[in-house]
NUDO-826414 format. One record per residue (C-alpha): y, z, x; residue number from 1. Coordinates in pm, whole numbers, plus 50000, padded with zeros to 5 digits. Layout:
BEGIN
NODE north    up  east  nr
NODE     Y     Z     X NUM
...
REM end
This chain:
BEGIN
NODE north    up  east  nr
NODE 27212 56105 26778   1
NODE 27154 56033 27148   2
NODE 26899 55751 27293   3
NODE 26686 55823 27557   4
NODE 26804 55558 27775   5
NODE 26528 55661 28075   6
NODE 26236 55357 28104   7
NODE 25968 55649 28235   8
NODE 25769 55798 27985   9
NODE 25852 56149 27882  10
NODE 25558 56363 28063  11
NODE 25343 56619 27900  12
NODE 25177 56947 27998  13
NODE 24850 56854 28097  14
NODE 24519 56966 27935  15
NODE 24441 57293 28034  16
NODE 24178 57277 28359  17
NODE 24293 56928 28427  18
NODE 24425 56849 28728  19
NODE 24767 56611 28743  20
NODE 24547 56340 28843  21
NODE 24324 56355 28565  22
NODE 24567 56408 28338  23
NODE 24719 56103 28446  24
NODE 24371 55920 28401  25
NODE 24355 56026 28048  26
NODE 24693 55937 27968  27
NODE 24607 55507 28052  28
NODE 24480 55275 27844  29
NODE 24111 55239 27832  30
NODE 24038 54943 28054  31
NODE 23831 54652 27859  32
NODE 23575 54396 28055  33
NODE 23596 53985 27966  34
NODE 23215 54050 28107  35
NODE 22902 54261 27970  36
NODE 22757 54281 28320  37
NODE 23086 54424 28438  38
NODE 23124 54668 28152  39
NODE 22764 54778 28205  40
NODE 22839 54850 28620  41
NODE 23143 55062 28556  42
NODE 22992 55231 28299  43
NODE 22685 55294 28580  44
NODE 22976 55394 28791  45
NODE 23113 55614 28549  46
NODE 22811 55786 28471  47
NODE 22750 55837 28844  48
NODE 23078 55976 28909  49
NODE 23061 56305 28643  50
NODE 22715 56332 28716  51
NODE 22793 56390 29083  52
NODE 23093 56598 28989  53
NODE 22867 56797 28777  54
NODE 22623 56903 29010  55
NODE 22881 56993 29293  56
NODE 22836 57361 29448  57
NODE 23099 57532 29386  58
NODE 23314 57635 29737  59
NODE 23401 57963 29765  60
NODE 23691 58067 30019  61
NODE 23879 58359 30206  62
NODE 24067 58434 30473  63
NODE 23924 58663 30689  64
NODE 24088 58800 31044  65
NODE 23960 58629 31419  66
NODE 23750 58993 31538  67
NODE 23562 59023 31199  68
NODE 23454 58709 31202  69
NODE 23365 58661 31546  70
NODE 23115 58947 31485  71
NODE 23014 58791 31228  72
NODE 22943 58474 31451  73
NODE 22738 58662 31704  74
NODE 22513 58836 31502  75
NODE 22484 58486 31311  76
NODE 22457 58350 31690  77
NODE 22168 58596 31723  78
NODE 21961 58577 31397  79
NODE 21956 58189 31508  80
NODE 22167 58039 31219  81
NODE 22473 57880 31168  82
NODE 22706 58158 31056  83
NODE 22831 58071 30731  84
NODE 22429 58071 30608  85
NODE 22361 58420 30788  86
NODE 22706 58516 30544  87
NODE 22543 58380 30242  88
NODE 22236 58495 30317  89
NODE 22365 58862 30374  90
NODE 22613 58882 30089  91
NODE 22311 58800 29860  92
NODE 22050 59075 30036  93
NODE 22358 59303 29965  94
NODE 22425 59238 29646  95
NODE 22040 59254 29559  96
NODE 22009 59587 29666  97
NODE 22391 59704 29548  98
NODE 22209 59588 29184  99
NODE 21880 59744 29224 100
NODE 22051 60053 29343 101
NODE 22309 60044 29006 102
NODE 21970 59948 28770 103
NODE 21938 60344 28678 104
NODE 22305 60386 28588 105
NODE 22456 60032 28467 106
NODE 22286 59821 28197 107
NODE 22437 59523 28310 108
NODE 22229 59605 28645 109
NODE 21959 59668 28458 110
NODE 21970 59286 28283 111
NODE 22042 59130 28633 112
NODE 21752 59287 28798 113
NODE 21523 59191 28526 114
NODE 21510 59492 28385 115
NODE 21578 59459 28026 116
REM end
């Protein structure tokens, strides 16, 4: 029989869509307050916190080569918006009409489109 003679704790997989970090978190002790008032702010805090995470946007990235893009940038450049809203703004209007165009043929179309 062998003894672990290492002082660090033996680490776990983390929980799966965790990231290290919070993994870590939930691995410590909860902290405890001597004071009500100061249980009752972090627990504000707290509640702030995952509400805020909760109502983040979620990012959406790709890479994309220089000439595209710098099309893309003029034409944004000429509509009068900043090009990364003229993007969003066109990739919806396209997928609109890629749906209404796929409502006669797909029935998931159909349910997007409102068409039951």
């Amino acid at each position: 029989m062998s003894t672990n003679t290492n002082p660090r704790p033996r680490r776990v997989a983390p929980e799966p869509g965790l990231t290290a970090s919070q993994a870590e978190m939930s691995e410590r002790e909860p902290c405890t307050f001597d004071d009500p008032a100061s249980e009752a702010h972090a627990e504000a805090a707290i509640a702030q916190a995952d509400a805020e995470l909760a109502a983040r946007k979620p990012n959406v990235n790709f890479r994309w080569e220089a000439a595209p893009l710098d099309v893309v940038r003029l034409a944004a450049e000429l509509a009068g918006v900043p090009y990364q809203t003229w993007m969003k703004q066109v990739l919806y209007k396209e997928a609109v009409a890629a749906i209404t165009a796929a409502r006669e043929v797909d029935p998931r179309a159909r349910k997007l489109a409102g068409g039951g």
